[in-house]
MDTraj code that builds the backbone (N, CA, C; nanometers):
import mdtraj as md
import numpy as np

residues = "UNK UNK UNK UNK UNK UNK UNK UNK UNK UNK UNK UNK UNK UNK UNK UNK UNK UNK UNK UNK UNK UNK UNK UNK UNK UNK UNK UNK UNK UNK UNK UNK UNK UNK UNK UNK UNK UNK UNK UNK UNK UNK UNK UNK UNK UNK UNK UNK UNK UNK UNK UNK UNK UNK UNK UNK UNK UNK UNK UNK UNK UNK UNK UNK UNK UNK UNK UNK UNK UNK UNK UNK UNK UNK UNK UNK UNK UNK UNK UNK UNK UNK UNK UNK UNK".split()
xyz = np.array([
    [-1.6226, 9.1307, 4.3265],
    [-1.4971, 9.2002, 4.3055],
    [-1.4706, 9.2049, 4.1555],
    [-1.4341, 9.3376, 4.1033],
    [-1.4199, 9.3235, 3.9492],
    [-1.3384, 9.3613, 3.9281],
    [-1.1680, 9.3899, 4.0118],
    [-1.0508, 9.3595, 3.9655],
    [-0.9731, 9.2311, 4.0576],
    [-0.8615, 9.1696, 4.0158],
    [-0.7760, 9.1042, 4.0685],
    [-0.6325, 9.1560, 4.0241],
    [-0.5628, 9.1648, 4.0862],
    [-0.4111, 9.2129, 4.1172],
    [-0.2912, 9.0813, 4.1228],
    [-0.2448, 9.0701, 4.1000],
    [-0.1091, 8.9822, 4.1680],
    [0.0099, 9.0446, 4.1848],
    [0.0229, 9.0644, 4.3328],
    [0.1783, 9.1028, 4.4511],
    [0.2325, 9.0093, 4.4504],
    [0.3609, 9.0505, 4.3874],
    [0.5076, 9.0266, 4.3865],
    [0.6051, 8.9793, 4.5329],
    [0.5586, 8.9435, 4.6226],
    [0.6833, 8.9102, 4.7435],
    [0.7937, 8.8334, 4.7217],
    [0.8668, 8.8605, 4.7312],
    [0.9923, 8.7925, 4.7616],
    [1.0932, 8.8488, 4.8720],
    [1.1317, 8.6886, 4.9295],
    [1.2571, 8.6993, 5.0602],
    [1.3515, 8.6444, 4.9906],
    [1.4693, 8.7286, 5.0127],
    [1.6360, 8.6767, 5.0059],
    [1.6951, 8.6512, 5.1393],
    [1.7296, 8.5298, 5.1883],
    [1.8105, 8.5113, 5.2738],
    [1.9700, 8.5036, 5.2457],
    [2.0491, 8.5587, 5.3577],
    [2.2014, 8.5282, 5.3365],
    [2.2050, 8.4573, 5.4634],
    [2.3063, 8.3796, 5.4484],
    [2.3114, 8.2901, 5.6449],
    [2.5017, 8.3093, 5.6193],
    [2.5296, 8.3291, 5.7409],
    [2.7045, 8.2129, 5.7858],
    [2.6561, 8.1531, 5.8880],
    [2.7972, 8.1429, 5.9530],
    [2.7581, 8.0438, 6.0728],
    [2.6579, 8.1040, 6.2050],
    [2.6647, 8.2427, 6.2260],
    [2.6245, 8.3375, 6.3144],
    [2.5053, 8.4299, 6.2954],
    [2.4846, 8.4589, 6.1836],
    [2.3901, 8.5694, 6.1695],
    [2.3208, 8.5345, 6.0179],
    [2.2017, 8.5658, 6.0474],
    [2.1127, 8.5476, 5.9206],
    [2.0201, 8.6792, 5.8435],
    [2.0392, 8.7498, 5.7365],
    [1.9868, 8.8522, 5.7242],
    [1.8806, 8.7839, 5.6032],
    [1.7874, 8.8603, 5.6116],
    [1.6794, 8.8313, 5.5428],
    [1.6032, 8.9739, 5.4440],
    [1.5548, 8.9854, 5.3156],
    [1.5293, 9.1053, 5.2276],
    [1.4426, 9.1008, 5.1853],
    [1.2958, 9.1538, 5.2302],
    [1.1693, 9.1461, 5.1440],
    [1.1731, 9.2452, 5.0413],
    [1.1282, 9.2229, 4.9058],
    [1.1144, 9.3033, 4.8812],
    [0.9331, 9.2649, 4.7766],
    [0.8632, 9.3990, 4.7560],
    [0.7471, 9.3856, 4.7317],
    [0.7029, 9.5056, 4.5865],
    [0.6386, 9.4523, 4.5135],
    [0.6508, 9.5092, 4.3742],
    [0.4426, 9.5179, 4.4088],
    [0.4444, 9.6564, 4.4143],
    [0.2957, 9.6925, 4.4110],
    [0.2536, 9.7861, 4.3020],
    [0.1961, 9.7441, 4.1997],
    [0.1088, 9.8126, 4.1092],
    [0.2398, 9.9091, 4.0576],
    [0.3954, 9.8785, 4.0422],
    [0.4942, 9.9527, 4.0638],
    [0.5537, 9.9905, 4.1310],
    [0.5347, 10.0137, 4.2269],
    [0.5602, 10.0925, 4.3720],
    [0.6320, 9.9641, 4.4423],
    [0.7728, 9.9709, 4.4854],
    [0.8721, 9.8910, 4.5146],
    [0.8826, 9.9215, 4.6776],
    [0.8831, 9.8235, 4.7541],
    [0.9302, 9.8320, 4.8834],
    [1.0159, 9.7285, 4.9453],
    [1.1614, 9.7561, 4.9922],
    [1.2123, 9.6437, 5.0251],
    [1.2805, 9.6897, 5.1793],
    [1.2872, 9.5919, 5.2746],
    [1.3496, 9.5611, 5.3845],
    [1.4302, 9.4543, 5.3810],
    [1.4704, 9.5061, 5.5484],
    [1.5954, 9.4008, 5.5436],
    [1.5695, 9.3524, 5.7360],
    [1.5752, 9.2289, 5.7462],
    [1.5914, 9.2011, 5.9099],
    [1.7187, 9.0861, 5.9477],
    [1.7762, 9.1511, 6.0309],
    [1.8621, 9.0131, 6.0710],
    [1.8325, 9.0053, 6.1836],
    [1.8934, 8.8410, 6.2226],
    [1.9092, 8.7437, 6.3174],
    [2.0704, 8.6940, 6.3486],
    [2.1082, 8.7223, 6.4771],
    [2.1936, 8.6206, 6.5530],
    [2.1809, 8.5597, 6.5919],
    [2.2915, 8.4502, 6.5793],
    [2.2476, 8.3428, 6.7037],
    [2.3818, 8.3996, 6.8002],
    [2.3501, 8.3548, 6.9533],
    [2.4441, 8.3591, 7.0473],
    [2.5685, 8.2355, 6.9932],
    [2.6760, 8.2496, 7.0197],
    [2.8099, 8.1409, 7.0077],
    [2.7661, 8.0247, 7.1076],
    [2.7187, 8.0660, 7.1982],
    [2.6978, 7.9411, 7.2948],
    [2.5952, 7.8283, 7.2980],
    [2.5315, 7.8987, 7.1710],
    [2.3849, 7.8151, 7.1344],
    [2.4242, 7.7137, 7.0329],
    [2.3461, 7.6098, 7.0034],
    [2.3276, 7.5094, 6.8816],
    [2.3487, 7.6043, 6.7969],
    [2.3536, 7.5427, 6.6792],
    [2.2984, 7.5898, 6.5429],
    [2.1346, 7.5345, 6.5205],
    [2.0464, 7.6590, 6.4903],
    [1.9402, 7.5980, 6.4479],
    [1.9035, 7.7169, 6.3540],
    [1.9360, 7.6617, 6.2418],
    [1.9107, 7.7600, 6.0881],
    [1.7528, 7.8309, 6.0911],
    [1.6556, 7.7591, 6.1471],
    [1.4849, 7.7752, 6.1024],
    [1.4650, 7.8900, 6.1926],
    [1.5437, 7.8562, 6.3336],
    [1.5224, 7.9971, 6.3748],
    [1.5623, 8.1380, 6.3674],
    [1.6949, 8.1168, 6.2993],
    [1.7576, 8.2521, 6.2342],
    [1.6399, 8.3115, 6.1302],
    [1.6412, 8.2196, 5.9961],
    [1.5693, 8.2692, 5.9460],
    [1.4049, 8.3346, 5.9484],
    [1.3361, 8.2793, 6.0747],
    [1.2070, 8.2673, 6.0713],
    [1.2526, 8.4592, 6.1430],
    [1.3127, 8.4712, 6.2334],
    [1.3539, 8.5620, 6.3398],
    [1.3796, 8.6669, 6.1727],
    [1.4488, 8.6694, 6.1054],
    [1.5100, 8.7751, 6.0342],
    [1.3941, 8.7772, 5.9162],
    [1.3038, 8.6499, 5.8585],
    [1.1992, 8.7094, 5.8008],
    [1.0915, 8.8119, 5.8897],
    [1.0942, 8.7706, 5.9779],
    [0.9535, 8.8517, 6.0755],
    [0.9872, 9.0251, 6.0960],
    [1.1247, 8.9885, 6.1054],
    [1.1621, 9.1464, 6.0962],
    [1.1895, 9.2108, 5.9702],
    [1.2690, 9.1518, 5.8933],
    [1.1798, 9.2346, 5.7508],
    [1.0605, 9.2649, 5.7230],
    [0.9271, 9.1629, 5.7593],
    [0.8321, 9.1982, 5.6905],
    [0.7670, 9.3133, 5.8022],
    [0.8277, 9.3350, 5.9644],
    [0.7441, 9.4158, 6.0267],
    [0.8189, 9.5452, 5.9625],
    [0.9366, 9.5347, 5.9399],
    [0.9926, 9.6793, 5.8226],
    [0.9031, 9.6799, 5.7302],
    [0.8630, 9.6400, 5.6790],
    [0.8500, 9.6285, 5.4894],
    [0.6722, 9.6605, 5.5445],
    [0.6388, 9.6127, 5.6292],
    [0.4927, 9.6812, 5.7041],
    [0.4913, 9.7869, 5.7351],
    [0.5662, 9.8406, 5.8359],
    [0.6030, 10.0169, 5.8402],
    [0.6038, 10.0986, 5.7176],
    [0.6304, 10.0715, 5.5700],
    [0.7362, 10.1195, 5.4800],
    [0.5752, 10.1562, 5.4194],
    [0.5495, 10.0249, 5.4065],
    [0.3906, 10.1052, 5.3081],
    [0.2815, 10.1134, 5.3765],
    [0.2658, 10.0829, 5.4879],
    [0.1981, 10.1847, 5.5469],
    [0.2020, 10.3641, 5.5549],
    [0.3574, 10.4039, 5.5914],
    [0.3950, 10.5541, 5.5446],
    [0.3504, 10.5824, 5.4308],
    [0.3658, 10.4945, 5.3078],
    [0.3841, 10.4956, 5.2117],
    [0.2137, 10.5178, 5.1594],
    [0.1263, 10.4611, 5.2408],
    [-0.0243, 10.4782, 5.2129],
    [-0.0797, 10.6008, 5.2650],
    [0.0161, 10.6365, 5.4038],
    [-0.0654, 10.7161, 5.4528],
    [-0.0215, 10.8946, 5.4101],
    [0.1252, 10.8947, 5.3186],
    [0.1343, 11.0092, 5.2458],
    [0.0513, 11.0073, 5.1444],
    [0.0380, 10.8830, 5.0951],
    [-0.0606, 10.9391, 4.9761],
    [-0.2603, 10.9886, 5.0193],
    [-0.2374, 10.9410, 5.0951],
    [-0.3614, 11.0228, 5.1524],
    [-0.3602, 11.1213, 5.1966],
    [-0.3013, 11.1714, 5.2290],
    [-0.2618, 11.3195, 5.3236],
    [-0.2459, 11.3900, 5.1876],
    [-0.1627, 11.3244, 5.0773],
    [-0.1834, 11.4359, 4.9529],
    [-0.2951, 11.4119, 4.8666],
    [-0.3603, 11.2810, 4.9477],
    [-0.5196, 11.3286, 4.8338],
    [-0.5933, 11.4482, 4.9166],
    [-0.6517, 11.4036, 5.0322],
    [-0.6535, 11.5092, 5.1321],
    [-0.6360, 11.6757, 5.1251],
    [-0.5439, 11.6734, 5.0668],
    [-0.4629, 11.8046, 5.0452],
    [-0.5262, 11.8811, 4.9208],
    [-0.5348, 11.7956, 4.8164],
    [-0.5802, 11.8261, 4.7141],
    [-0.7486, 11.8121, 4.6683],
    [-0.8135, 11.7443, 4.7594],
    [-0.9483, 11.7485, 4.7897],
    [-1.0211, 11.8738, 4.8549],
    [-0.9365, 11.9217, 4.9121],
    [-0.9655, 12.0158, 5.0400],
    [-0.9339, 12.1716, 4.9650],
    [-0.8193, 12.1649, 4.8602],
    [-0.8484, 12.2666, 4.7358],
    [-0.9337, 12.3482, 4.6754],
])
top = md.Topology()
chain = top.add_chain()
for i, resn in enumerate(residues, 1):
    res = top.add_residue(resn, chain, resSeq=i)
    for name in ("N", "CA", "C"):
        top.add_atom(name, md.element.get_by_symbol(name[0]), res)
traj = md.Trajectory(xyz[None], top)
């Protein structure tokens, strides 16, 4: 391999007592992608913080997976486009 790269991830969590939202966001070669997932808990449940958050990271990152994937697969469709020229 004769380049190496280093990606940028970062999660922001917010919590209260009820709901936990979570914000990936991802810095690629420039190209910025950020999501967002939350988590409730039911009122009738414990509090258990690890699972809010684990629940509201997983869904950001399956957003933030959708996002550049689109995000890969327009740019192929316009290399594509312009290959086919």
């Amino acid at each position: 391999m004769d380049t190496e790269t280093d990606v940028v991830l970062s999660i922001h969590l917010a919590e209260d007592d009820t709901e936990t939202t979570a914000t990936a966001t991802l810095d690629l070669r420039g190209d910025l992608f950020e999501a967002s997932g939350q988590a409730r808990r039911n009122p009738i449940d414990p509090p258990r913080p690890s699972i809010g958050e684990e629940l509201a990271i997983a869904r950001a990152l399956a957003k933030l997976e959708e996002r550049i994937m689109d995000r890969a697969q327009d740019k192929i469709d316009r290399y594509l486009v312009h290959e086919t020229d």
